[in-house]
C-alpha positions as CSV (number, residue, x, y, z in Angstrom):
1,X,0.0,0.0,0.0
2,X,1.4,3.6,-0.7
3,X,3.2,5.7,1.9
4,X,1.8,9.2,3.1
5,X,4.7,11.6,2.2
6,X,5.5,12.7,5.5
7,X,7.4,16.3,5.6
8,X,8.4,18.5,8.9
9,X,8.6,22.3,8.1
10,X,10.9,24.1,10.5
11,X,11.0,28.2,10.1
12,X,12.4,30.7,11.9
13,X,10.7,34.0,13.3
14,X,11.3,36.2,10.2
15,X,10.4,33.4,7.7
16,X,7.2,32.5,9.7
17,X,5.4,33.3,6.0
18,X,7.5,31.3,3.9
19,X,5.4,28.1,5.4
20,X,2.9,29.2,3.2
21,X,5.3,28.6,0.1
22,X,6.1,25.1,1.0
23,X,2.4,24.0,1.1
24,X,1.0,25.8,-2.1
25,X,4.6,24.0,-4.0
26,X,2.9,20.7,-2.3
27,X,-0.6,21.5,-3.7
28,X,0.7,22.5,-7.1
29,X,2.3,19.1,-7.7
30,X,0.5,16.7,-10.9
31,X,-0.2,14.4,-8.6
32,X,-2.7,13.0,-6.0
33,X,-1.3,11.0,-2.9
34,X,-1.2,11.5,0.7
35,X,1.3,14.5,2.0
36,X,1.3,15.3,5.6
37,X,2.7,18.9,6.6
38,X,3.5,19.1,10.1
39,X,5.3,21.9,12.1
40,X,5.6,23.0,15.6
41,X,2.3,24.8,17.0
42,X,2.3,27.9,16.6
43,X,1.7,28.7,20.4
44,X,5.0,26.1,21.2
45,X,5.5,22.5,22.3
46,X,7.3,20.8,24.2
47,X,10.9,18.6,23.4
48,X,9.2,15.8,23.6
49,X,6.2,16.8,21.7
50,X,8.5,18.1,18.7
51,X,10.1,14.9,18.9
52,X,6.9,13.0,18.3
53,X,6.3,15.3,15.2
54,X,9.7,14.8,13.5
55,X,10.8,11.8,14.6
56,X,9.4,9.7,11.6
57,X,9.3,12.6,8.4
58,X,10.8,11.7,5.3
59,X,12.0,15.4,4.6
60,X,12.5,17.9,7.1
61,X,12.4,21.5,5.0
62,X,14.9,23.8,7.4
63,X,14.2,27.9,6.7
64,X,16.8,29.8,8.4
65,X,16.2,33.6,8.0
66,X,18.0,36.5,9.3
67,X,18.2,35.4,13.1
68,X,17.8,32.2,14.7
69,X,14.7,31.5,16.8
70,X,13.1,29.0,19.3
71,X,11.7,26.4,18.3
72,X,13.7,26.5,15.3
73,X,17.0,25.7,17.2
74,X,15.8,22.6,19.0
75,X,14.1,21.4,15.5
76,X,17.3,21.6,14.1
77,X,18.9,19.1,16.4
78,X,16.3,16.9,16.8
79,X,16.3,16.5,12.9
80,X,20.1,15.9,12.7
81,X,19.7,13.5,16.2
82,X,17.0,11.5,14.5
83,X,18.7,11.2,11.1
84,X,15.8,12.6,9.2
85,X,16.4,13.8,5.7
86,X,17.1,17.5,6.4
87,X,16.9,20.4,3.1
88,X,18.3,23.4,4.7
89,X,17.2,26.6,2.8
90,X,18.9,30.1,3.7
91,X,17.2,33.5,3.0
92,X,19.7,35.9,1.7
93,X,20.3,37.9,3.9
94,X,22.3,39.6,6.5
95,X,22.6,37.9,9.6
96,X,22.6,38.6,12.8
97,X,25.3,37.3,15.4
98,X,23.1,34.8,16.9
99,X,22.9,33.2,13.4
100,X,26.2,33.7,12.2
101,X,26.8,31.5,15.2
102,X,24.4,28.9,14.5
103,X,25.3,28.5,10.9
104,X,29.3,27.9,12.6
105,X,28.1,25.3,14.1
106,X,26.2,24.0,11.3
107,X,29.1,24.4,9.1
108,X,28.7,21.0,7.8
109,X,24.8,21.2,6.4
110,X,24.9,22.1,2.3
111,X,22.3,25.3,2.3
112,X,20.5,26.5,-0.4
113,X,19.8,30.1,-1.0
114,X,16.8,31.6,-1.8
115,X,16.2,35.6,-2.2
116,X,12.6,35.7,-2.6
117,X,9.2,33.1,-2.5
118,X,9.7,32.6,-5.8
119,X,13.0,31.0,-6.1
120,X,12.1,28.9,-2.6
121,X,9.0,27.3,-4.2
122,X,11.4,26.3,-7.0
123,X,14.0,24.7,-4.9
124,X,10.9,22.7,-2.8
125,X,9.5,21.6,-5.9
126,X,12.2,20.2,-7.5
127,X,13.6,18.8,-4.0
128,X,10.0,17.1,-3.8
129,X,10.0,15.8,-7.2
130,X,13.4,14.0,-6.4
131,X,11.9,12.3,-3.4
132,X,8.3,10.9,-5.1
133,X,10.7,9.9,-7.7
134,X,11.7,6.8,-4.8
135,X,13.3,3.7,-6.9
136,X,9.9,1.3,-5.2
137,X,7.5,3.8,-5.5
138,X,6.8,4.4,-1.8
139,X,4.2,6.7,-2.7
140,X,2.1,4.8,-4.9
141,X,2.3,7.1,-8.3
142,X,1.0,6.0,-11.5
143,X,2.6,6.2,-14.7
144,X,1.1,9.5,-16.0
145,X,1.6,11.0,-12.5
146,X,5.4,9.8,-12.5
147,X,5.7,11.4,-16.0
148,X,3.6,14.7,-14.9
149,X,6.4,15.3,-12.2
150,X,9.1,14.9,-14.3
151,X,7.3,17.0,-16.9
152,X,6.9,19.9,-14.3
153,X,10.4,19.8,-12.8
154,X,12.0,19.7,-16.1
155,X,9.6,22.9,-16.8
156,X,10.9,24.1,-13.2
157,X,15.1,24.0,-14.3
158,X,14.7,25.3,-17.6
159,X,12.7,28.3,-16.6
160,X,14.6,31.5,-15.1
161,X,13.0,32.1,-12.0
162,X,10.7,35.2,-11.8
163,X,10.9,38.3,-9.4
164,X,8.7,37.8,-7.2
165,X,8.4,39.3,-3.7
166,X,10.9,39.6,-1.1
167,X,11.6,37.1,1.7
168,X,8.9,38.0,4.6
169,X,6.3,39.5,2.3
170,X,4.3,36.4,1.0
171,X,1.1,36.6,2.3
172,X,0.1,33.4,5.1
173,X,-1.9,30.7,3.7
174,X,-1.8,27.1,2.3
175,X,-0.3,24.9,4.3
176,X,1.2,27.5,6.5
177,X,-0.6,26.0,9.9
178,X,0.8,22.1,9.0
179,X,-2.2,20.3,7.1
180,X,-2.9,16.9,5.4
181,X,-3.6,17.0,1.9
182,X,-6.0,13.8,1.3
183,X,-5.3,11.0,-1.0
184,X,-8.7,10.0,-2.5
185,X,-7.5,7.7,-5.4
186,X,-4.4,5.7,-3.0
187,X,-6.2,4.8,0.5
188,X,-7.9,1.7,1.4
189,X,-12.1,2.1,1.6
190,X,-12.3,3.6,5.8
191,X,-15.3,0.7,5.9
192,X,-16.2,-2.9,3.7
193,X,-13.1,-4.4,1.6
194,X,-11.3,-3.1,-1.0
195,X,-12.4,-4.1,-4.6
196,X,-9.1,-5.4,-6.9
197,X,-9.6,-4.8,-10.7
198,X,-9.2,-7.7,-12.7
């Protein structure tokens, strides 16, 4: 049975917005399968309960913007402690010292810069395509859906990215709150059996 794509979205303070970018790149994706968007609530959470929420993502997507913030720190480590997949994405921009620190100590992470929403939903996309792209089809796509995806992300690298607004201005919505988006065509009937086609 196919896998729910499972992704942990980790911002800090300045990129609080930027959520938004990482659920509407999910939603415009030619495909229809389970993808889970989690994040730490808004009003906090505790170690243990972040734990719980990363602990078994397939991608973690890592925004770092121009200072370093709770809970962003401690979902930083956790990720690296629990070995999950981990995309750091930088805004570029200047830094204050608290993050000039943190990126020291993350000296070893491979960060991609983005300057405004545009170019981060470009980056998500084409990191997602990648990852439904598994060699056992974890996720369950079809044929055409496998060929969509390639078809968009090949659209995605030969396009010039667009100005679009800066970092901190995209307006909050999608997926900005953590969401589920549901898979109607890949889940087993909730009730009764499931009917093979012959």
């Amino acid at each position: 049975m196919a896998e729910t794509l499972r992704i942990f979205v980790s911002a800090t303070g300045d990129l609080e917005s930027e959520r938004a970018v990482i659920g509407r790149a999910v939603a415009r994706l030619p495909i229809e399968i389970g993808i889970e968007i989690r994040r730490t609530p808004a009003a906090g959470a505790s170690y243990d309960d972040i734990f719980e929420l990363i602990a078994n993502v397939d991608r973690v997507y890592f925004l770092l913007g121009q200072d370093i913030t709770a809970p962003s720190g401690a979902e930083w480590h956790l990720a690296w402690k629990l070995e999950r997949s981990v995309f750091p994405l930088r805004n570029a921009t200047r830094l204050t010292p608290a993050a000039q620190d943190f990126l020291r100590l993350a000296s070893f992470a491979d960060w991609t810069f983005f300057r405004s929403s545009g170019e981060l939903m470009r980056s998500v996309t084409l990191d997602l395509a990648r990852i439904l792209n598994h060699p056992q089809n974890r996720y369950g796509l079809t044929v055409t859906e496998l060929e969509l995806l390639n078809h968009r992300a090949a659209e995605i690298r030969k396009s010039v990215p667009a100005k679009s607004n800066a970092p901190g201005s995209v307006e909050p919505g999608g997926a900005e709150g953590g969401g589920v988006l549901l898979d109607i065509g890949h889940q087993s009937p909730s009730e009764g059996a499931l009917l093979e086609e012959e």
